[in-house]
C-alpha positions in Angstrom: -7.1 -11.7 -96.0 -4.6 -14.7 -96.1 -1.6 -12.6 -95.3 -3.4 -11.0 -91.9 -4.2 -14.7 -91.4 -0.8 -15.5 -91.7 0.6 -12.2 -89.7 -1.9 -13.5 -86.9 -0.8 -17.1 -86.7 3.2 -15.9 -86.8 2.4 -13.5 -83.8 0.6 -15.9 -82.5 3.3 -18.5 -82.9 6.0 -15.8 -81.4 3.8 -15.4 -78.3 3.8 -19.4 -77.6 7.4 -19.3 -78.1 8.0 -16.4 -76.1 5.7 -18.5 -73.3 7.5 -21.9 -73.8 10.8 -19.9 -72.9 9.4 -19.0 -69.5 7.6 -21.8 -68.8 10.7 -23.9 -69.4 12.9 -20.7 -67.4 9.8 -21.9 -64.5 10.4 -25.5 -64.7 14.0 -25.4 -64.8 14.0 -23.2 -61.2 11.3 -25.8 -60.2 13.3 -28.6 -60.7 16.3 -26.8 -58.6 13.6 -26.2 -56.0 12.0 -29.4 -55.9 15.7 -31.4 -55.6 15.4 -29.1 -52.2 12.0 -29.6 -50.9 9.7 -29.9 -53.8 6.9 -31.9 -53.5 5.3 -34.4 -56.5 2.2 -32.1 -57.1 4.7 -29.1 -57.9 6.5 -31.1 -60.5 3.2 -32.3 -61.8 1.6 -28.7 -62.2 4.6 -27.7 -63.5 4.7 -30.5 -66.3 1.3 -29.9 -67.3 1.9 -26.4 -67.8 4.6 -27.0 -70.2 2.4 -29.4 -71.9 -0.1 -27.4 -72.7 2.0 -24.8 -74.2 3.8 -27.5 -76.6 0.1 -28.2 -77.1 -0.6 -24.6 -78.0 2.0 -24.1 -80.2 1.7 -27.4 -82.3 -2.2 -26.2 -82.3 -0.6 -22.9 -84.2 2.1 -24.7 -86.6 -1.2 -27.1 -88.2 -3.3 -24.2 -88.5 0.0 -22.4 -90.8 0.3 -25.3 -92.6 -3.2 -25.2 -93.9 
């Protein structure tokens, strides 16, 4: 029971990291765009987004460490 547990919370913790990548692959073009025309609720939307994920995966990493 521990080890699917543990399975879960690494595939779990390969999916965040797999959605940080993108998300910082998004923010990155985002930040190229908004030195263009962005606009301050794009960069906001964008940060959250990113923070939510680093929120998701340190969520993951305390439940492993239990």
């Amino acid at each position: 029971m521990l080890r699917e547990a543990n399975r879960s919370q690494r595939a779990e913790i390969l999916r965040s990291h797999a959605d940080l990548e993108e998300l910082e692959k998004q923010y990155s073009r985002l930040r190229l765009a908004s030195a263009i025309v962005g606009t301050p609720d794009e960069r906001d939307a964008a940060r959250k987004r990113l923070t939510q994920l680093i929120a998701r995966i340190d969520h993951v990493l305390e439940i492993l460490k239990q």
